[in-house]
C-alpha positions in Angstrom: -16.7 18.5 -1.7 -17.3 15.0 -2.4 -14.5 12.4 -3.4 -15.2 10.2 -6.3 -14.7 6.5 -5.3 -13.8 3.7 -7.8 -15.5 0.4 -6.9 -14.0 -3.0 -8.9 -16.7 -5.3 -8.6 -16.7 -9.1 -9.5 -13.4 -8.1 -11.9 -10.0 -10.4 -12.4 -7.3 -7.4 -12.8 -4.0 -8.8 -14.1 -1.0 -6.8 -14.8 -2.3 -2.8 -14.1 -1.2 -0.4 -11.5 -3.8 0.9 -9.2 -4.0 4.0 -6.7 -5.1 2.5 -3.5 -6.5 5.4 -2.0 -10.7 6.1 -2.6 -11.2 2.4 -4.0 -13.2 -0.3 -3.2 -12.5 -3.5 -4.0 -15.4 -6.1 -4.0 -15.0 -10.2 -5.1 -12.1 -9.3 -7.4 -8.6 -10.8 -7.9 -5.5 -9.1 -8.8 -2.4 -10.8 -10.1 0.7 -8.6 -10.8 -0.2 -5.6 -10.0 1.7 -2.5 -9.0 -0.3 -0.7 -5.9 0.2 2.7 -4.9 -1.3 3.5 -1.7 -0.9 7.2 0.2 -3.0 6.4 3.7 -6.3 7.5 1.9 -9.7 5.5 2.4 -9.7 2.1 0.8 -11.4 -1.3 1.0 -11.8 -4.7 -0.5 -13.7 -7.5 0.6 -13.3 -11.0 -0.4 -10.4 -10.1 -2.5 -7.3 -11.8 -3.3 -3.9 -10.7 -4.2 -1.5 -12.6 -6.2 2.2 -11.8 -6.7 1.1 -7.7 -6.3 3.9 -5.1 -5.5 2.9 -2.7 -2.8 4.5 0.9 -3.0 3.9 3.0 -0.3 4.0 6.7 -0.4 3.5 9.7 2.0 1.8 9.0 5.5 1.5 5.6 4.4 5.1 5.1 4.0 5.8 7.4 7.2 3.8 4.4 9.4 5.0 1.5 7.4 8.8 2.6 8.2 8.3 3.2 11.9 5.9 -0.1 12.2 9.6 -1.6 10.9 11.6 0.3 13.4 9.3 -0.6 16.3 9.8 -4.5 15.3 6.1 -4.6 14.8 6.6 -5.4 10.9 9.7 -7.3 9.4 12.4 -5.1 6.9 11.7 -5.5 3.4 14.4 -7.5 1.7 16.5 -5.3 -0.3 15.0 -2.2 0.8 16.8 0.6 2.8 16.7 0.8 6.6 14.6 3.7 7.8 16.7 4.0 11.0 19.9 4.0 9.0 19.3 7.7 8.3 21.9 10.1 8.5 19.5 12.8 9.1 20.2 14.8 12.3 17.9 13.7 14.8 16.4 16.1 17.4 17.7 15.3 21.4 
């Protein structure tokens, strides 16, 4: 099975919403964009990002909430505090 990859080329992208996963970014700016990103493949290179709103899902958000715990990232203003679950946790 082979996985279809988009590849943004020499491309300003301003104001669209973008699933990270399986695309290649490649001399491009994007301003105001809403990225969606699961843990898939993805690249860019010599891309910038202006004012862009990550959203992480899945195993993406699984890492990105114990890189917080760990002290390894800072907590996301606003955002809930993954250790501040009131799920039982095992022994």
């Amino acid at each position: 099975m082979k996985l279809e990859v988009s590849v943004y080329e020499d491309k300003n992208l301003i104001d669209q919403s973008f699933i990270m996963d399986d695309v290649v970014f490649i001399r491009c700016h994007l301003k105001n964009c809403d990225l969606f990103y699961s843990g898939g493949d993805t690249e860019w290179v010599d891309t910038t990002f202006e004012s862009c709103r990550f959203h992480w899902r899945g195993p993406a958000k699984n890492t990105f909430a114990l890189l917080q715990n760990l002290g390894l990232l800072p907590q996301q203003p606003g955002a809930p505090n993954p250790s501040a679950s009131t799920a039982t946790k095992p022994n």
